[in-house]
C-alpha positions in Angstrom: 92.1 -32.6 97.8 94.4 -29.9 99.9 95.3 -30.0 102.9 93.4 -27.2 104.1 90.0 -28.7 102.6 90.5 -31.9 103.7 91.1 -30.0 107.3 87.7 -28.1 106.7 86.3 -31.3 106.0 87.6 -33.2 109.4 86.5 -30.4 111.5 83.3 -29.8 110.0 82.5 -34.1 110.9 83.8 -33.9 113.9 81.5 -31.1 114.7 78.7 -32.5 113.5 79.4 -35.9 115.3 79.9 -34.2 118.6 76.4 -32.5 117.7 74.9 -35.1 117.0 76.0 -36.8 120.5 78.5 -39.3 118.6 81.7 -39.8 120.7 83.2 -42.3 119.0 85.4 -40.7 116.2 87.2 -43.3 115.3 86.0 -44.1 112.0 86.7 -40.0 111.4 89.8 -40.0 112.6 90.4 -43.2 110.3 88.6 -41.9 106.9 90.7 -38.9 107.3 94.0 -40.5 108.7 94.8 -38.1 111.1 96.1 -39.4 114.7 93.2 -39.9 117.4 95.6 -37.5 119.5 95.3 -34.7 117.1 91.2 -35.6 116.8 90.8 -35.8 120.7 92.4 -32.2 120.6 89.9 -30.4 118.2 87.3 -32.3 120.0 88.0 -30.6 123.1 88.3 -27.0 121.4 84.9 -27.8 119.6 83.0 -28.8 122.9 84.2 -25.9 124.1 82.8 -23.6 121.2 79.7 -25.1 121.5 79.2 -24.8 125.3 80.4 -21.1 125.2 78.2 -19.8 122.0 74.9 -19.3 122.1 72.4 -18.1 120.3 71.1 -15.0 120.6 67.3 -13.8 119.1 67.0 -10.4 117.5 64.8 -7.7 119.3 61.4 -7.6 117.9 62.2 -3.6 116.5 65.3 -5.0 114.9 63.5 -7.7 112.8 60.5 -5.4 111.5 63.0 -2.7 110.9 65.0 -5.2 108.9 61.8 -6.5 107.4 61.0 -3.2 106.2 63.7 -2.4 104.7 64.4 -5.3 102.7 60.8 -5.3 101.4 60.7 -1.3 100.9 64.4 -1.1 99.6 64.2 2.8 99.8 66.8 4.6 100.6 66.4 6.6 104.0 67.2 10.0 104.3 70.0 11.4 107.3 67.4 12.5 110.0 65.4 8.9 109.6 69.4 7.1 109.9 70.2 9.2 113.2 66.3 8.5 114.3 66.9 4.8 114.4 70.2 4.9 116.3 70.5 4.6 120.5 69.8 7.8 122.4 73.5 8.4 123.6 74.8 8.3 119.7 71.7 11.0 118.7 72.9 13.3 121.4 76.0 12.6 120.0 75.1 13.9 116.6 73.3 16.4 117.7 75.9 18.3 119.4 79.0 17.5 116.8 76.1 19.2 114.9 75.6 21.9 116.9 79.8 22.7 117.3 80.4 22.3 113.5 77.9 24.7 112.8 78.8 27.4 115.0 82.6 26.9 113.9 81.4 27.0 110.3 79.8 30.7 111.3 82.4 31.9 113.4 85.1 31.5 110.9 82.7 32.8 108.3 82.0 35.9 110.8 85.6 36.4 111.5 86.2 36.0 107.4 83.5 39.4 106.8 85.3 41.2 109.2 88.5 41.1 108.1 87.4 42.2 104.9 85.4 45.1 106.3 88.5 46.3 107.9 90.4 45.8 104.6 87.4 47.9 102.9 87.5 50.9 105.8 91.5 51.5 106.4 92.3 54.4 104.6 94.7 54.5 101.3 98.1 55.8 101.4 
C-alpha cells in the first residue's frame, strides 16, 4: 500500500471515528502506526472541518430546474440560457448586446461610406 493511500485511509477513520463520537483513536493510530501526536493533530484540523461546513439545501427552482433537465435532456436554446440566469447578469447581456450590435453597424455604416466616396471622386 502507498504512502499516500494508506494516509487517505488514516484520515478517512479518523473522520469517521470523530463522526461517530469515538475519541479514543488509539487503536487507529496503532493499526496505522503513525504517532498519537501526528493523530491528535489531524484530529484537531478534522473537528474543525466539521464544525465550520455545513450543509447547505438547494432552492426549490434549482432542484426542478435540475430535475427537468436531466429528465428532458434537451438542449436549450440562448434566450432560455440568459432567462434562467440572475437579473443583474441579464441586464448584463442585454446591453453587451446592445453595444456589440451598434458597433457591428457603425463600422458597417462607416465601411459603405468610404466606398461611396471611393465611387463619387472624380478620375484623373
Amino acid at each position: 500500500m502507498t504512502l499516500d493511500a494508506n494516509m487517505d485511509d488514516l484520515l478517512s477513520a479518523l473522520t469517521d471515528a470523530l463522526l461517530a463520537g469515538d475519541d479514543d483513536v488509539n487503536a487507529i493510530a496503532n493499526q496505522y502506526n503513525v504517532p498519537r501526536s501526528n493523530v491528535n493533530t489531524f484530529l484537531g484540523l478534522i473537528r474543525r472541518l466539521h464544525l465550520s461546513l455545513t450543509g447547505v439545501q438547494p432552492s426549490q427552482k434549482f432542484v426542478a430546474t435540475l430535475k427537468q433537465d436531466l429528465l428532458n435532456g434537451e438542449k436549450r436554446g440562448l434566450v432560455s440560457r440568459v432567462r434562467y440566469l440572475p437579473a443583474r447578469v441579464q441586464i448584463a447581456a442585454g446591453v453587451v448586446a446592445v453595444a456589440g450590435f451598434m458597433l457591428l453597424s457603425r463600422r458597417r455604416l462607416l465601411d459603405l461610406a468610404a466606398n461611396k466616396k471611393e465611387i463619387v471622386a472624380p478620375q484623373q
